[in-house]
C-alpha positions in Angstrom: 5.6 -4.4 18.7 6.5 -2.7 15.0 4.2 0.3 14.2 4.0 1.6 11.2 2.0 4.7 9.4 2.3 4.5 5.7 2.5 8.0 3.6 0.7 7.9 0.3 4.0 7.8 -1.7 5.1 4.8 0.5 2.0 2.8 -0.3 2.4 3.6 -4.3 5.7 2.6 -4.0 4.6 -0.9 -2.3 1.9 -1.4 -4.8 5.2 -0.8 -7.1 6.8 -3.4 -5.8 9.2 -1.3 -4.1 11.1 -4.5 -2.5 12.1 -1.7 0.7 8.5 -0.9 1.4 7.6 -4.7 0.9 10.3 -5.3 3.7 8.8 -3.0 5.9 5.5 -4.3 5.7 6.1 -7.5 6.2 8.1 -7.1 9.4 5.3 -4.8 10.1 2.6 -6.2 13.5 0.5 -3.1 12.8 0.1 -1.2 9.7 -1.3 2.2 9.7 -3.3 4.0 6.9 -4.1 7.7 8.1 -7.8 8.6 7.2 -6.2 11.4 5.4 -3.7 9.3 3.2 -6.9 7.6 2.1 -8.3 10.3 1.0 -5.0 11.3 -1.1 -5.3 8.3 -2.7 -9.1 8.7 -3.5 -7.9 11.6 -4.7 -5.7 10.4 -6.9 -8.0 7.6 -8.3 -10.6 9.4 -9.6 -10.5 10.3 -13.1 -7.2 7.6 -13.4 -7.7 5.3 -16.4 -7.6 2.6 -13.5 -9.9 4.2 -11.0 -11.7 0.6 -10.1 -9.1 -1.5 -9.9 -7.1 0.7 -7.2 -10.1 0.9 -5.6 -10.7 -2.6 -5.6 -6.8 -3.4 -4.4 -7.0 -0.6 -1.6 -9.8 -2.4 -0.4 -8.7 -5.8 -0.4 -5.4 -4.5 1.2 -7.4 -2.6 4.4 -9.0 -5.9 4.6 -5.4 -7.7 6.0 -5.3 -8.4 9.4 -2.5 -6.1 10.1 -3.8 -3.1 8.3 -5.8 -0.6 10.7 -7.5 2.7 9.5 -6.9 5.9 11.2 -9.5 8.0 12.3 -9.4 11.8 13.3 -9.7 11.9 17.3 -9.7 14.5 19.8 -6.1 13.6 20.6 -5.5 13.7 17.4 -6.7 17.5 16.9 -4.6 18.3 19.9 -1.5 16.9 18.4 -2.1 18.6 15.1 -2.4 22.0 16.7 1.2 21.3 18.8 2.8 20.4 15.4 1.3 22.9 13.2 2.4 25.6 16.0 6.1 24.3 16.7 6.5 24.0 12.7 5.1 27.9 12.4 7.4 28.9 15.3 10.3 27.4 13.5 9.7 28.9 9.8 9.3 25.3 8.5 5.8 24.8 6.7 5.0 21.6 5.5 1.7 20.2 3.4 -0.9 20.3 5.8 -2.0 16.9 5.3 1.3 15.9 6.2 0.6 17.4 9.6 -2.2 15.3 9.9 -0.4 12.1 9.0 2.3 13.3 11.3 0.0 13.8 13.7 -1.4 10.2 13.6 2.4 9.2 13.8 2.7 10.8 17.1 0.0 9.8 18.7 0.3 6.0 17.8 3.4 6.0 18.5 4.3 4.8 15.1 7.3 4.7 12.6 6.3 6.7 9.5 7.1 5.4 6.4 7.6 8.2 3.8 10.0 9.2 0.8 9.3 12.8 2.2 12.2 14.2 4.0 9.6 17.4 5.5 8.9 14.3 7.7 12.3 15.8 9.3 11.6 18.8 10.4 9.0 17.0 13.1 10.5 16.7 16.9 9.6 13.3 18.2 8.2 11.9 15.1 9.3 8.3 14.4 10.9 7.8 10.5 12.2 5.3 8.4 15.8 5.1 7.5 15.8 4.2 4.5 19.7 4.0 4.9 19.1 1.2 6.0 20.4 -1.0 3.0 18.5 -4.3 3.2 15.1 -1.6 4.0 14.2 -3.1 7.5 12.6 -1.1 10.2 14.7 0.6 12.2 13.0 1.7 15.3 
């Protein structure tokens, strides 16, 4: 089964029509919005001269099939605090709601799909390469 957990940038860049993302969603079984990129993208929407319509086509895109929301969870929590430690042990902040979305990575088991390369500096975390050149998943 393909997992996938899309960053914020990554689901800009769909709504784009970023043909790599596109690729990657449609060869997708589960897609994965983090409670927390929703948020960044609430964020992001208010004030925007198009605040209602990216409302409108984030809704109708968590309404897919394949599209699942992330909720925060216990486990979740417990993840987060082994990332955020390992990343202060190793002198390699990143944002913190990247831990977060990171976090939901890990515990779903999911490939991230990100144009942040931070994602890196996560052991075990599953991300896109985008080297890929047709922009398939690689997992």
């Amino acid at each position: 089964m393909k997992k996938i957990l899309l960053d914020t940038n990554a689901y800009t860049r769909l709504l784009a029509g970023a043909e790599e993302v596109l690729n990657v969603v449609g060869a997708a079984d589960i897609v994965y919005l983090s409670v927390f990129v929703l948020g960044e993208l609430y964020a992001g929407f208010i004030g925007g001269s198009k605040e209602r319509e990216n409302k409108e086509t984030l809704r109708r895109f968590l309404l897919k099939p394949t599209v699942k929301i992330l909720n925060a969870s216990l486990e979740t929590a417990e993840v987060f605090g082994l990332l955020k430690s390992n990343l202060r042990k190793a002198g390699a902040p990143i944002p913190i709601n990247d831990v977060w979305i990171a976090s939901h990575g890990v515990e779903t088991g999911s490939t991230v799909i990100s144009y942040d390369k931070h994602f890196t500096k996560i052991a075990g975390l599953r991300l896109w390469d985008r080297a890929d050149e047709e922009g398939k998943l690689a997992i």
